[in-house]
C-alpha positions in Angstrom: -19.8 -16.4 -4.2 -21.2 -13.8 -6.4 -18.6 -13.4 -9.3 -19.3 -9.5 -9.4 -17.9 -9.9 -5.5 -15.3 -12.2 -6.4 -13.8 -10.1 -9.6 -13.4 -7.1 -7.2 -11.6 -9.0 -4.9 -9.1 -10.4 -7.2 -8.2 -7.4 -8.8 -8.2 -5.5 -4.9 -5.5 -8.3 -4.1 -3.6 -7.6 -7.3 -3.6 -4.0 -7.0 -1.6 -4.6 -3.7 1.1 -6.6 -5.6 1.5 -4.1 -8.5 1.8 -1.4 -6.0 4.3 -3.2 -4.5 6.3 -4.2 -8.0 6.0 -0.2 -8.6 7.5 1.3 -6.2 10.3 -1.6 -6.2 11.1 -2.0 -9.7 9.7 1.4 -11.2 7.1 -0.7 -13.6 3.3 -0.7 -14.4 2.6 -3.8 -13.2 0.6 -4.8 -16.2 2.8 -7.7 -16.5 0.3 -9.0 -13.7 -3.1 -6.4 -14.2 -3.5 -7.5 -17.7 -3.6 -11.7 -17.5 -5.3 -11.0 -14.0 -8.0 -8.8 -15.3 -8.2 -11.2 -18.5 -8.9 -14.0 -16.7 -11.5 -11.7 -13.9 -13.8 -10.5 -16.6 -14.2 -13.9 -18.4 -15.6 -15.4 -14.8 -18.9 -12.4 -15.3 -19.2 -13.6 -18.9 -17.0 -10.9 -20.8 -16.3 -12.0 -24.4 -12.6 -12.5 -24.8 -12.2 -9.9 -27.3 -13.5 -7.2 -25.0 -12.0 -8.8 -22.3 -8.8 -8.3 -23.6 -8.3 -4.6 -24.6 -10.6 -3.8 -21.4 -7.5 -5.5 -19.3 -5.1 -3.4 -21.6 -6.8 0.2 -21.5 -7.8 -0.4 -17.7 -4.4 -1.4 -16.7 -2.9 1.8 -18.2 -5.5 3.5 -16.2 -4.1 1.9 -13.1 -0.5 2.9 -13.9 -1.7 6.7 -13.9 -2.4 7.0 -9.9 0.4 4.4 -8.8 3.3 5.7 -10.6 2.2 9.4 -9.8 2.4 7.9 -5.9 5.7 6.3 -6.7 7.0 9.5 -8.7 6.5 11.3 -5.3 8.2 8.4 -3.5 11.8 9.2 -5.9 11.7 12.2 -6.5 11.8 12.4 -2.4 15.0 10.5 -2.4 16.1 12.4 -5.4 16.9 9.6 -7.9 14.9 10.8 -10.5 17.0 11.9 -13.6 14.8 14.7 -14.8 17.1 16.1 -17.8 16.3 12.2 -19.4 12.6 12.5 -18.4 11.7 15.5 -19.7 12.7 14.6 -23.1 11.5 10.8 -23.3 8.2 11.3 -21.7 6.4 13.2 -24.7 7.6 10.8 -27.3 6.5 7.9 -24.4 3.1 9.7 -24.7 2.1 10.2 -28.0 3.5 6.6 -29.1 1.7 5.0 -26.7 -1.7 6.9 -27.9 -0.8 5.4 -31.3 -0.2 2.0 -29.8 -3.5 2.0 -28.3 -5.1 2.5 -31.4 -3.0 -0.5 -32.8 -4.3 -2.5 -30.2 -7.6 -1.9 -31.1 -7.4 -2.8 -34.6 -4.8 -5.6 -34.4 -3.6 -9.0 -33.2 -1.1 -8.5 -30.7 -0.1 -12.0 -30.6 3.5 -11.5 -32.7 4.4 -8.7 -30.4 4.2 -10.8 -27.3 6.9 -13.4 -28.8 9.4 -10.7 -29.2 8.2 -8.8 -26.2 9.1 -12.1 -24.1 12.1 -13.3 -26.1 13.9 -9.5 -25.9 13.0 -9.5 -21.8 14.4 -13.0 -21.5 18.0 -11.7 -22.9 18.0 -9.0 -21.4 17.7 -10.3 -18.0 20.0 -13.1 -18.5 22.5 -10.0 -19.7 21.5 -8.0 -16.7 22.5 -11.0 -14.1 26.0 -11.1 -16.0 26.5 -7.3 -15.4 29.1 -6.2 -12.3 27.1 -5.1 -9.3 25.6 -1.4 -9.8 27.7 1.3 -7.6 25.1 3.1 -5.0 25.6 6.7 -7.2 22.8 8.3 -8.8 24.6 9.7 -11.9 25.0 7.2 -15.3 27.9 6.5 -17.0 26.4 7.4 -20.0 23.9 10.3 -21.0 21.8 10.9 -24.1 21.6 13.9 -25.9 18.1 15.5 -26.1 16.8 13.8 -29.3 18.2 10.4 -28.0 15.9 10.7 -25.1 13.5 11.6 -27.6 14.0 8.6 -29.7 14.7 6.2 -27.0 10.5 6.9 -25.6 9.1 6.1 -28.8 9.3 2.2 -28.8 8.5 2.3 -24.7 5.3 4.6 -25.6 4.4 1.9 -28.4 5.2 -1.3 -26.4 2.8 0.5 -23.8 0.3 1.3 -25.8 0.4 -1.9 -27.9 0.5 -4.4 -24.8 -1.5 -2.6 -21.9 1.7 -2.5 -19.9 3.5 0.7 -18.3 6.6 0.3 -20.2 9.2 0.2 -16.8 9.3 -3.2 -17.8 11.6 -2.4 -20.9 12.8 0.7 -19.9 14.5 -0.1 -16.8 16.5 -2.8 -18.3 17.3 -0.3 -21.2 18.4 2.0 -18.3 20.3 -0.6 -16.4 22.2 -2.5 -19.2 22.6 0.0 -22.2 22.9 3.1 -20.3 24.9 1.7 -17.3 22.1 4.0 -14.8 22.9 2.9 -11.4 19.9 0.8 -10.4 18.1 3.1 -7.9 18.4 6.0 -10.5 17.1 3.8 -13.8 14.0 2.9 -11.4 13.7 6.3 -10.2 13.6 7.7 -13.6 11.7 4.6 -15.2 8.4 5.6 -12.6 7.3 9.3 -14.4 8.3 8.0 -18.1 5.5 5.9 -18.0 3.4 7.9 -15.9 3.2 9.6 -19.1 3.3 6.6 -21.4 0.2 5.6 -19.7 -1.6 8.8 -20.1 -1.3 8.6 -24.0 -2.8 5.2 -23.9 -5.3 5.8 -21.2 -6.8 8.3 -23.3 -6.7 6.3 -26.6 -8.5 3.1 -25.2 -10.7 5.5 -23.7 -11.6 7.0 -27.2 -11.4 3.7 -29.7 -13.6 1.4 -27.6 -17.1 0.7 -27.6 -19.7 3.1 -26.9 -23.4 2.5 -25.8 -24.8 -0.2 -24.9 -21.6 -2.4 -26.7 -19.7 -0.9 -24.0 -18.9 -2.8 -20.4 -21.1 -1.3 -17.6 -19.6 1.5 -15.7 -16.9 2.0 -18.6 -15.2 5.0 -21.0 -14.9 3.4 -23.7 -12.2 0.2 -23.0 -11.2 1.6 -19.2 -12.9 -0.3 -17.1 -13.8 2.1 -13.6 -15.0 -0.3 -11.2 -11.5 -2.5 -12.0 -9.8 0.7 -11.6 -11.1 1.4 -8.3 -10.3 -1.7 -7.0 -6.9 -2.2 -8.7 -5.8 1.3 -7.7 -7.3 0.9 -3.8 -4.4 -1.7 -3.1 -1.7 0.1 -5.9 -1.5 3.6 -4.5 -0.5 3.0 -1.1 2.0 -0.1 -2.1 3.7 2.0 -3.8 5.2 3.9 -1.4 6.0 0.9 0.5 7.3 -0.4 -2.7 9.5 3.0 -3.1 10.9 2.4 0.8 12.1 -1.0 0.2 13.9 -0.3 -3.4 15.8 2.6 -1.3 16.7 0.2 1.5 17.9 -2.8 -0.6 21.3 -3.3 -1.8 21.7 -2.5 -5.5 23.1 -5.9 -6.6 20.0 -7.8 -4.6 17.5 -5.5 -6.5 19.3 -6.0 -9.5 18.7 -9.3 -9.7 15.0 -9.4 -8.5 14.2 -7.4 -11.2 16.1 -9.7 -13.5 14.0 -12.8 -11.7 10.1 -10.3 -12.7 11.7 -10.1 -16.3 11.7 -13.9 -16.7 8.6 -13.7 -15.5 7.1 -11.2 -17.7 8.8 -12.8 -20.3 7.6 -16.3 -19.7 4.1 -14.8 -19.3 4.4 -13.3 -23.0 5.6 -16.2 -24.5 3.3 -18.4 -22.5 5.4 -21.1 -22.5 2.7 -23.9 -21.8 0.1 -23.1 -24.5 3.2 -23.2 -26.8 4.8 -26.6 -25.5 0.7 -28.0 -25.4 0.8 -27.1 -29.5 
């Protein structure tokens, strides 16, 4: 099979899944778009290097579209807590700009640990917590420069890692914040719609130009893997959106306790580690 034919399809079939992981858990789904796209663009001879901060800036890319679709999905149901997004999301944004241009400069390899370590303990934490009542108003709320605060390190994580930031900010949501589960996923979705601008744009601007640039790219964002990705992503999300909304809290609770091992795992990469 032609490995141009074969990367499309891949990253077609993963769109689907991150659409679906959208929608549900109010991430990115970079957890899965970055090793994916990683692993894709080394089979048609990418340099790992490129390879790497193309999966990060093209992921972001994806996010845009699929949590706009999954915004839509919420805010429908109402379980989007705009008062908190409103304040994190420009803080989210212009974090996750300067994450970008971390990414681009530095190793992200001592980032990843903690990444994967913090996720771990906070899902273990999040399967001890008492099963989340079906309201949508937390038990606690920020004041306006909390939120403020609270968007820079999910801006910066996004930026930093590729990823949409839902990941961290759900659980943040969930466990510190005591946001009843539909609401914290609700809210998670446009926070890093807007996380994912600020770092769209950045990869867009620091990455190569010219003929050091991949074919059919701006910069490290990647179009013909966004096309694909966001073909199966846009429309899962909705799905995604419909199922979160039809599940019990406490089963959703811990499903997205089980995709934070997972992450978490995935960062820490476990095997490589145990293999040194």
């Amino acid at each position: 099979m032609d490995p141009q034919f074969l990367y499309l399809g891949l990253l077609l079939l993963t769109g689907t899944v991150v659409g679906l992981a959208a929608g549900l858990f109010g991430v990115g789904g970079g957890f899965l778009m970055v090793p994916v796209q990683y692993w894709a663009l080394g089979l048609i001879g990418v340099d790992p290097e490129t390879a790497l901060r193309t999966a990060f800036g093209t992921s972001l890319a994806v996010v845009l579209p699929t949590a706009a679709s999954g915004t839509w999905a919420h805010h429908c149901r109402r379980c989007i807590r705009w008062d908190a997004v409103t304040w994190m999301a420009p803080s989210a944004a212009t974090c996750s700009f300067l994450g970008g241009m971390l990414a681009t400069r530095l190793p992200a390899r001592p980032l990843e640990l903690l990444l994967g370590l913090v996720l771990i303990a906070a899902a273990l934490r999040l399967v001890g917590q008492q099963e989340c009542a079906l309201e949508t108003t937390p038990r606690r709320v920020l004041s306006r420069f909390q939120y403020l605060l609270l968007g820079a390190p999910i801006g910066l994580l996004s930026g930093l890692l590729g990823i949409g930031g839902g990941i961290v900010l759900v659980p943040v949501l969930l466990v510190l914040l005591r946001y009843p589960v539909h609401a914290a996923v609700g809210t998670s979705t446009p926070i890093i719609l807007f996380a994912a601008v600020g770092g769209v744009v950045s990869y867009a601007l620091n990455g190569p130009v010219g003929s050091a640039s991949l074919p059919w790219s701006i910069g490290y964002v990647h179009i013909a893997g966004l096309l694909a990705l966001a073909a199966g992503s846009i429309p899962m999300a909705q799905i995604g959106a419909r199922f979160a909304h039809a599940c019990p809290p406490r089963p959703l609770q811990l499903a997205f306790a089980g995709v934070m091992i997972l992450f978490g795992l995935l960062m820490i990469d476990l095997p490589q580690l145990i293999g040194k």
